[in-house]
PABA-751631 format. One record per residue (C-alpha): x, y, z; residue in one letter; residue number from 0. Coordinates in pm, 1 decimal. Example, Ala and Ser with C-alpha at 12.3 -4.5 7.8 and 13.67 -1.06 7.14 Angstrom:
<site <1230.0 -450.0 780.0> A 0>
<site <1367.0 -106.0 714.0> S 1>
# end
This chain:
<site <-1504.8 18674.7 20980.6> X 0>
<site <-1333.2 18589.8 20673.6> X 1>
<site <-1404.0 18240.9 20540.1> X 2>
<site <-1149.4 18079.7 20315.1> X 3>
<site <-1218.2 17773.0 20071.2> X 4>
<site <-1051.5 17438.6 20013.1> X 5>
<site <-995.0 17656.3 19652.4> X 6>
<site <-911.0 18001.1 19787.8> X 7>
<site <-631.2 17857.9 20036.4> X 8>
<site <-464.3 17655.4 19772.5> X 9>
<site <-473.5 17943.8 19517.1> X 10>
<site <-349.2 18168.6 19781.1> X 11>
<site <-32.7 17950.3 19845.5> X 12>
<site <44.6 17941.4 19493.4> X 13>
<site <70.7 18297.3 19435.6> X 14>
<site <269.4 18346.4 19743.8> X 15>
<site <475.7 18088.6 19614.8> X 16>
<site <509.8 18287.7 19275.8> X 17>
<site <545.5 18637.5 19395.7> X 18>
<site <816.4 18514.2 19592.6> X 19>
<site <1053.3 18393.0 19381.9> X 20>
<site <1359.0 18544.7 19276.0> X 21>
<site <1564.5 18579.3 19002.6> X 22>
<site <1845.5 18303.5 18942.8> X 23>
<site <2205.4 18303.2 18767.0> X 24>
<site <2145.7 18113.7 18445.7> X 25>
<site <2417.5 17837.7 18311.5> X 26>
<site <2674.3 17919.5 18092.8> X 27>
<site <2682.2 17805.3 17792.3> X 28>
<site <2317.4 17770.7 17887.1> X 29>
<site <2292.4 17432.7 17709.1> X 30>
<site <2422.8 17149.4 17483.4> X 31>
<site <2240.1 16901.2 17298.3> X 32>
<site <2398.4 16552.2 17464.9> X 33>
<site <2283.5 16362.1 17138.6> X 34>
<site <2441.1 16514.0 16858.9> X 35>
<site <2560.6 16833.6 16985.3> X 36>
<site <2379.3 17091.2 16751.4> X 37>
<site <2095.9 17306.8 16984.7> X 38>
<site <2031.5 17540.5 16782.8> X 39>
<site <1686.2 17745.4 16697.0> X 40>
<site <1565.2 17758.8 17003.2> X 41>
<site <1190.3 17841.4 17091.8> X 42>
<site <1038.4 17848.0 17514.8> X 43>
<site <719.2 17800.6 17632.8> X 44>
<site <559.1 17739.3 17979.5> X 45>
<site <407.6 17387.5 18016.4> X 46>
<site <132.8 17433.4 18267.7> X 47>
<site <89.1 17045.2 18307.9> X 48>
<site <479.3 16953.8 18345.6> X 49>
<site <513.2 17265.6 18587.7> X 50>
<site <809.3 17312.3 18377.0> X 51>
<site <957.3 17564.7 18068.8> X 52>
<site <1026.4 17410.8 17766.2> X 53>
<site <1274.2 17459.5 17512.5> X 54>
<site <1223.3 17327.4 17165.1> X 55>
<site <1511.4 17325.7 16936.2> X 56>
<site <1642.2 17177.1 16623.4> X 57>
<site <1864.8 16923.6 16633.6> X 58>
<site <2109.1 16898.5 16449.3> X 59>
<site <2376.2 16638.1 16409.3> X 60>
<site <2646.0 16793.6 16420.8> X 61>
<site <2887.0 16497.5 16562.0> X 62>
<site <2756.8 16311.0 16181.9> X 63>
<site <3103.7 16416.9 16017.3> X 64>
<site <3113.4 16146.0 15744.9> X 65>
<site <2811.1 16281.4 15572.3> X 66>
<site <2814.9 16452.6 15179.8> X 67>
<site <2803.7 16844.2 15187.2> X 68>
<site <2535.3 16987.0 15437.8> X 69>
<site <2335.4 16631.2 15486.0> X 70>
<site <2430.6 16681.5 15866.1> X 71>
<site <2149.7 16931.3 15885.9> X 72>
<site <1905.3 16776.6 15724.2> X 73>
<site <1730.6 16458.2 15893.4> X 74>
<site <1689.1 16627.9 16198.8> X 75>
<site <1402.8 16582.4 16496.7> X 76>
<site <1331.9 16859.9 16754.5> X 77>
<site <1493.4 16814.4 17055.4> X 78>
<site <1286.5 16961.9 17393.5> X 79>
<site <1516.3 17055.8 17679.0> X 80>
<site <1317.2 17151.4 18034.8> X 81>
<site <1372.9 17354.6 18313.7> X 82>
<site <1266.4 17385.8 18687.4> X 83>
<site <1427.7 17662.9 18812.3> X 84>
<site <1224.6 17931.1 18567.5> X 85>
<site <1531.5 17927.1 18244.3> X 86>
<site <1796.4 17902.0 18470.9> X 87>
<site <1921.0 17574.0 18397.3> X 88>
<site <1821.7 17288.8 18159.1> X 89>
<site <1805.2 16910.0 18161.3> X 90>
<site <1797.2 16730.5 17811.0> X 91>
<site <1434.2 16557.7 17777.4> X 92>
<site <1326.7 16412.6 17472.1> X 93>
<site <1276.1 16458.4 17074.8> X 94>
<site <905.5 16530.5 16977.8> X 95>
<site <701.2 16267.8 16834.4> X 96>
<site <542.7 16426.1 16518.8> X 97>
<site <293.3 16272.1 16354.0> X 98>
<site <350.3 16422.8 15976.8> X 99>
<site <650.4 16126.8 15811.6> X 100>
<site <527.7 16130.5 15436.7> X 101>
<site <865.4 16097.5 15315.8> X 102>
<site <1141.9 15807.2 15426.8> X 103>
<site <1389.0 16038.0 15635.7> X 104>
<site <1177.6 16380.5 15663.5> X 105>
<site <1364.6 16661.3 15846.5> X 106>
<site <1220.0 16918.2 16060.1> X 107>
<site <1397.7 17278.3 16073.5> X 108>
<site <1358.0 17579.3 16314.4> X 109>
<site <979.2 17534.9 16533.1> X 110>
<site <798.5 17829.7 16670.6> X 111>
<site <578.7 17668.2 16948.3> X 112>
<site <296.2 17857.4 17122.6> X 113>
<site <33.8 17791.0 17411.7> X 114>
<site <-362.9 17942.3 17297.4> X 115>
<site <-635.9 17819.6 17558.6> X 116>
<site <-455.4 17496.4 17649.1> X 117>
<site <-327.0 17381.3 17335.6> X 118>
<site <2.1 17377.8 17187.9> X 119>
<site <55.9 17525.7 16848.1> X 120>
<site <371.1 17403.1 16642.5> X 121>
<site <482.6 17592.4 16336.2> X 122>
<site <740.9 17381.8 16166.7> X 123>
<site <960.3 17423.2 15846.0> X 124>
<site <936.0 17046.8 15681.1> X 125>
<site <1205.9 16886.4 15462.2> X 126>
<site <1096.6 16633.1 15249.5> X 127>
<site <1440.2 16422.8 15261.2> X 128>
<site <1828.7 16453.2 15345.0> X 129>
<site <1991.4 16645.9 15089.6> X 130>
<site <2379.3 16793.4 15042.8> X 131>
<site <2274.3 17094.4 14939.7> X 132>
<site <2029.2 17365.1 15031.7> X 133>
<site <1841.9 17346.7 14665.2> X 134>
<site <1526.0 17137.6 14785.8> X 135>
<site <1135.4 17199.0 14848.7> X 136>
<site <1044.9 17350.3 15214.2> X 137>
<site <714.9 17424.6 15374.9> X 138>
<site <586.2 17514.1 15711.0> X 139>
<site <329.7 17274.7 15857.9> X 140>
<site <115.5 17287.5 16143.3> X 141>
<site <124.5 17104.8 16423.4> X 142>
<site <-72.3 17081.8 16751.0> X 143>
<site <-17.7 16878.3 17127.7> X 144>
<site <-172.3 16885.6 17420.8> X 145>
<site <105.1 16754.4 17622.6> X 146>
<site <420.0 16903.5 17449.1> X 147>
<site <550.7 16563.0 17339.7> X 148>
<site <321.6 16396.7 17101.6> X 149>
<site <204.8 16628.9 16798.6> X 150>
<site <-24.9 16584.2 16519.9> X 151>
<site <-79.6 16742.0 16197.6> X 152>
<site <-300.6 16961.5 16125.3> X 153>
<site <-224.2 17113.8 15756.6> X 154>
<site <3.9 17273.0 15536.7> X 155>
<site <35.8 17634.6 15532.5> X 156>
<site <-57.7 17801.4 15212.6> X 157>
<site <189.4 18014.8 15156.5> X 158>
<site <425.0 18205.1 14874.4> X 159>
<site <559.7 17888.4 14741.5> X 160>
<site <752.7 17546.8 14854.5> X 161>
<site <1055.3 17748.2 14955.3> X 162>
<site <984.5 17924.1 15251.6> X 163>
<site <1094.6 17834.3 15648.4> X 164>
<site <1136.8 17980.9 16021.7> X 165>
<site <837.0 18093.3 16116.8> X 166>
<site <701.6 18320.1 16398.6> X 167>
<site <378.3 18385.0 16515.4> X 168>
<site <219.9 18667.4 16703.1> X 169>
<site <-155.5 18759.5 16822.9> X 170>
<site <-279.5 19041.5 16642.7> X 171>
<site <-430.9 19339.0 16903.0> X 172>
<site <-796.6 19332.0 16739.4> X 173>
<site <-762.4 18970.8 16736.2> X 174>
<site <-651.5 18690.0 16490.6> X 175>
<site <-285.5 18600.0 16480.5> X 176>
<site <-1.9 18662.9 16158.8> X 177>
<site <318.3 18441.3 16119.6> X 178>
<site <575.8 18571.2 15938.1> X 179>
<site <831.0 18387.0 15744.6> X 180>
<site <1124.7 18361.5 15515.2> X 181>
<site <1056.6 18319.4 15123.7> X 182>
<site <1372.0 18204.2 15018.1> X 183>
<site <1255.3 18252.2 14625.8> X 184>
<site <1231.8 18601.8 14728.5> X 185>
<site <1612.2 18649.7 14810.6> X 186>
<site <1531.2 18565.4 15152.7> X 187>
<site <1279.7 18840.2 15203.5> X 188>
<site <1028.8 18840.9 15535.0> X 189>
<site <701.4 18730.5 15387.6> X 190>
<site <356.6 18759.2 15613.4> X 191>
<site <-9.4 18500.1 15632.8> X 192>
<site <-298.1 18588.3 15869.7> X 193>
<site <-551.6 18395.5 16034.3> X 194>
<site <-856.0 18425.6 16238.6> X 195>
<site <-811.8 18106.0 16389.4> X 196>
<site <-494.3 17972.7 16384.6> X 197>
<site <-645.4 17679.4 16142.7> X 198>
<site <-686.5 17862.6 15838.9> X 199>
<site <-389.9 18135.3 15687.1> X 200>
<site <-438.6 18337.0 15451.0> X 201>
<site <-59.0 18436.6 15237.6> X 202>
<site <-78.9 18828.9 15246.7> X 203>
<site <307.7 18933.8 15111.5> X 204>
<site <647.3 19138.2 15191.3> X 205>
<site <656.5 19289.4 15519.8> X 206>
<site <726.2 19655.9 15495.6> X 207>
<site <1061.8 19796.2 15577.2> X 208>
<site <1223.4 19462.0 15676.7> X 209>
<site <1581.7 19350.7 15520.5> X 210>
<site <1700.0 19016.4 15403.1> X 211>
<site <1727.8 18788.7 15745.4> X 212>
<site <1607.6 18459.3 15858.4> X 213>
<site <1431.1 18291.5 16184.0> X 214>
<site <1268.9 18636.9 16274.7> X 215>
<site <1114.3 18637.0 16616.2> X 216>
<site <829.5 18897.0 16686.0> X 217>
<site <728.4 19022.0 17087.0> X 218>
<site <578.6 19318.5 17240.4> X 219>
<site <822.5 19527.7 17497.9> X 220>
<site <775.2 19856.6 17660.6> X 221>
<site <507.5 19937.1 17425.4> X 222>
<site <666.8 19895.6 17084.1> X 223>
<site <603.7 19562.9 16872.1> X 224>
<site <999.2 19427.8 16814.6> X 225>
<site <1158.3 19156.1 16522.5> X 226>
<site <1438.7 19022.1 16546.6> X 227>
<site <1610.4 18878.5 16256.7> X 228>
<site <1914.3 18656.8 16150.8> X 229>
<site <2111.5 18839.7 15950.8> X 230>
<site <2429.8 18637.1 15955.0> X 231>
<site <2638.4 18929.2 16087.8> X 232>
<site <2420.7 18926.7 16412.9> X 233>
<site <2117.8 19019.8 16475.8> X 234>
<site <1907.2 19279.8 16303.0> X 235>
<site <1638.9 19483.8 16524.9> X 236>
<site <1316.3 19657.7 16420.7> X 237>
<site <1002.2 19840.6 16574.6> X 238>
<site <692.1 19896.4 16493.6> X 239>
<site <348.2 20055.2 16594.4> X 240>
<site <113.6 19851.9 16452.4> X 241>
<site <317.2 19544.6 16339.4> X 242>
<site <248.4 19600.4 15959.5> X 243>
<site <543.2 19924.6 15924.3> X 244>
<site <885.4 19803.9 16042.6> X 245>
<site <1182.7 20063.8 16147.5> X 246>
<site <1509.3 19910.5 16161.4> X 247>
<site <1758.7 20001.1 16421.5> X 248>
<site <2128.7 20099.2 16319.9> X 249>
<site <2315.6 19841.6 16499.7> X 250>
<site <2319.9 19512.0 16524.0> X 251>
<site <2318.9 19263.6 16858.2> X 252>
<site <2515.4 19023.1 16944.9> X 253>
<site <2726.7 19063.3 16595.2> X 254>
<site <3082.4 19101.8 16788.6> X 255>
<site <3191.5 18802.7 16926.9> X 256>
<site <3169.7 18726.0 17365.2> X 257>
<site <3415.6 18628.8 17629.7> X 258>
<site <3241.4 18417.7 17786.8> X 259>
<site <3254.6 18019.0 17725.7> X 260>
<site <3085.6 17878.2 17390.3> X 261>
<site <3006.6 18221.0 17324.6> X 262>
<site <3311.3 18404.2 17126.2> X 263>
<site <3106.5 18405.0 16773.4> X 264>
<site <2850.3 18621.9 16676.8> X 265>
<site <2476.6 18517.8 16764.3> X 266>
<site <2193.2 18354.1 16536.6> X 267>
<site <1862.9 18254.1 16570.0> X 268>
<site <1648.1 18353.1 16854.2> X 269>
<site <1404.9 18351.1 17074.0> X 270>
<site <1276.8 18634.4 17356.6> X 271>
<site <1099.3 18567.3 17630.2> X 272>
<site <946.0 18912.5 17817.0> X 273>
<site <862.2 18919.1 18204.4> X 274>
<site <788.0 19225.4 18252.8> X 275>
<site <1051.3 19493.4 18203.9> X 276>
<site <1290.3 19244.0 18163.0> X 277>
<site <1335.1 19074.6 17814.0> X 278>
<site <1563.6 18736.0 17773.4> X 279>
<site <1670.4 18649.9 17431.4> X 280>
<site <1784.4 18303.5 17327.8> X 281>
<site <2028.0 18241.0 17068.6> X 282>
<site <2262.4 17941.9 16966.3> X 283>
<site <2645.5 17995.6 16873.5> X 284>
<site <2891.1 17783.4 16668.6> X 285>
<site <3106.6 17774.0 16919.3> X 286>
<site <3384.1 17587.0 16788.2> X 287>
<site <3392.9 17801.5 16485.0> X 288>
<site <3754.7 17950.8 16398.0> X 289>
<site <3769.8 18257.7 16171.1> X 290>
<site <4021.7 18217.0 15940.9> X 291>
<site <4131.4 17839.6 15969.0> X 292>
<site <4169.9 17702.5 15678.5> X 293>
<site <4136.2 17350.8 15752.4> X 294>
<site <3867.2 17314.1 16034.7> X 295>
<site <3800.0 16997.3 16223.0> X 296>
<site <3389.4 16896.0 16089.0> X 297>
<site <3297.5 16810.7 16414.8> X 298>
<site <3411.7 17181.3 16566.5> X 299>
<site <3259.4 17376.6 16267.5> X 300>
<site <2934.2 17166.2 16278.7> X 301>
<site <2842.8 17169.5 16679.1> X 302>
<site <2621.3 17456.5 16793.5> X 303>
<site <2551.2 17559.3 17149.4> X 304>
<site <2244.1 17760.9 17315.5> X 305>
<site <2320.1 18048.7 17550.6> X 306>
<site <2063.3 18339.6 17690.1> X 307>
<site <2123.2 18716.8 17793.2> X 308>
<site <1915.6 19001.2 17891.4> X 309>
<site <1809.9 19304.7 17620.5> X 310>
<site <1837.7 19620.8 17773.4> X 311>
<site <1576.4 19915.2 17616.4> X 312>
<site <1718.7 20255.9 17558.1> X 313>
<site <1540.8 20555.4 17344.9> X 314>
<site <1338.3 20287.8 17175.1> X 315>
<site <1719.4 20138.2 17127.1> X 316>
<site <1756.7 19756.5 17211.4> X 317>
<site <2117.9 19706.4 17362.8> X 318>
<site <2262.2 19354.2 17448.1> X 319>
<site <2576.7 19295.1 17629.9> X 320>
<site <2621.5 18937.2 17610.3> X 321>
<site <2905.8 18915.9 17851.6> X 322>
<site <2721.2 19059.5 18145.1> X 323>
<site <2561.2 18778.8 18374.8> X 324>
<site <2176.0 18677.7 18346.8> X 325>
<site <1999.4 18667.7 18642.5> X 326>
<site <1690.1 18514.8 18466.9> X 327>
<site <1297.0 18467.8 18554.6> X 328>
<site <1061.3 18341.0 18312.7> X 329>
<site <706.2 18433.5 18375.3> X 330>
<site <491.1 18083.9 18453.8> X 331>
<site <263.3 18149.9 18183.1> X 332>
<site <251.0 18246.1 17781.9> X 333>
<site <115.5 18545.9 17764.8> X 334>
<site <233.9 18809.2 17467.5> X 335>
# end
């Protein structure tokens, strides 16, 4: 006779539950910030205790048109958007309460959140300010929650110097975890720290064989280590063995603009999310961008949109066709 526990029953009905559930057609435009209408930078993660994804973005304010130069980035929280149907659909939640304010009107840029052993791991570019131009001090700080919401600070990342932003972090296969980054006094070169610990990093340099780009994302997909980059003409793509030697691919994603709504611009800063053999990627548009207009309405050129499609893996070739529909599953957990 078979004898089931209190435990063993319950368990059982969750994974039944799990293994049962299908694949759903995501929203599109996949989601707008209802405060100031600038999602952009998005970053997911699966909050265990909510029962819910969560979608960390900065936001921007993009309906602040009265502002000097590019001030409308700058004094910016990070938004959290959640979903219930596994990334098919998102409901506006909250900004993040971050304990790190040392300056009057700080700004927070581009977060790369992760889950290790029940704790929540925040890397976040810091802004010490508002400013009109892009000629001011940035670091990336660490943060940790337990919750998702509420975040305190942990320390500054030792890194190149005080101009560096958008990171991403990744476990390393022997253990210990790297975060690469952008080092903008290094004409915008892809810069790498380790740690054993996720506490203490140690600044090692240049990543090999990786171009000029921004808000890299790194993830592991039918057996090849992948970064994605923002190269401002779409997407740049790159492989790798061992994570240390990177191998660009010719072609860009999501560079030619899509037909479908708030999507017909190219595609910047991402995020992927792999289930599997399937592989979502997360990006934000300017939708209301117009090439060629000469006199643009602010709020148009400023308001950014988030949108998702599915990669597609040929000859160690990532494809994207952004116009295709997503029928989309996240995986209820954060495993790389």
């Amino acid at each position: 006779m078979i004898r089931y526990t209190f435990i063993s029953v319950i368990a059982l009905i969750l994974f039944s539950c799990q293994s049962t559930q299908k694949p759903a057609l995501a929203d599109k435009p996949l989601f707008r910030d209802p405060v100031h209408d600038g999602a952009a930078d998005p970053v997911v993660v699966w909050n265990q205790e909510a029962g819910k994804h969560y979608m960390y973005y900065t936001n921007r304010r993009a309906n602040v048109t009265d502002e000097e130069g590019v001030k409308w980035v700058h004094g910016t929280r990070i938004g959290i958007a959640t979903s219930s149907d596994n990334g098919a659909s998102w409901q506006y939640l909250d900004t993040c309460n971050i304990a790190y304010r040392p300056d009057p009107d700080p700004t927070y840029w581009a977060p790369d959140v992760i889950e290790n052993e029940g704790l929540f791991h925040m890397f976040l570019t810091y802004v010490p300010g508002v400013f009109a131009d892009w000629s001011h001090p940035r670091i990336i700080i660490h943060l940790t929650s337990t919750d998702g919401l509420n975040w305190d600070f942990q320390s500054k990342l030792p890194l190149a110097n005080d101009k560096v932003l958008d990171a991403t972090v990744f476990p390393l296969p022997d253990g210990g975890w790297r975060l690469w980054y952008n080092n903008e006094m290094d004409k915008k070169s892809m810069y790498y720290a380790e740690s054993d610990d996720l506490y203490n990093w140690t600044n090692i340099g240049k990543a090999r064989g990786v171009q000029r780009g921004e808000g890299a994302k790194v993830f592991r997909w039918n057996d090849l280590y992948w970064m994605i980059t923002d190269e401002w003409r779409g997407l740049g793509v790159y492989h790798s063995t061992d994570l240390s030697t990177w191998m660009k691919q010719e072609k860009n994603i999501l560079a030619e603009p899509g037909t479908g709504p708030e999507d017909g611009v190219k595609g910047q800063h991402c995020d992927l999310v792999v289930n599997g053999k399937h592989a979502y990627i997360f990006y934000f548009t300017h939708a209301g961008r117009v090439e060629g207009s000469e006199n643009p309405d602010p709020y148009q050129a400023q308001r950014s949109t988030l949108q998702v499609a599915e990669l597609e893996y040929q000859d160690s070739t990532i494809l994207c066709d952004r116009n295709l529909p997503v029928h989309i599953l996240l995986p209820s957990d954060n495993k790389k």
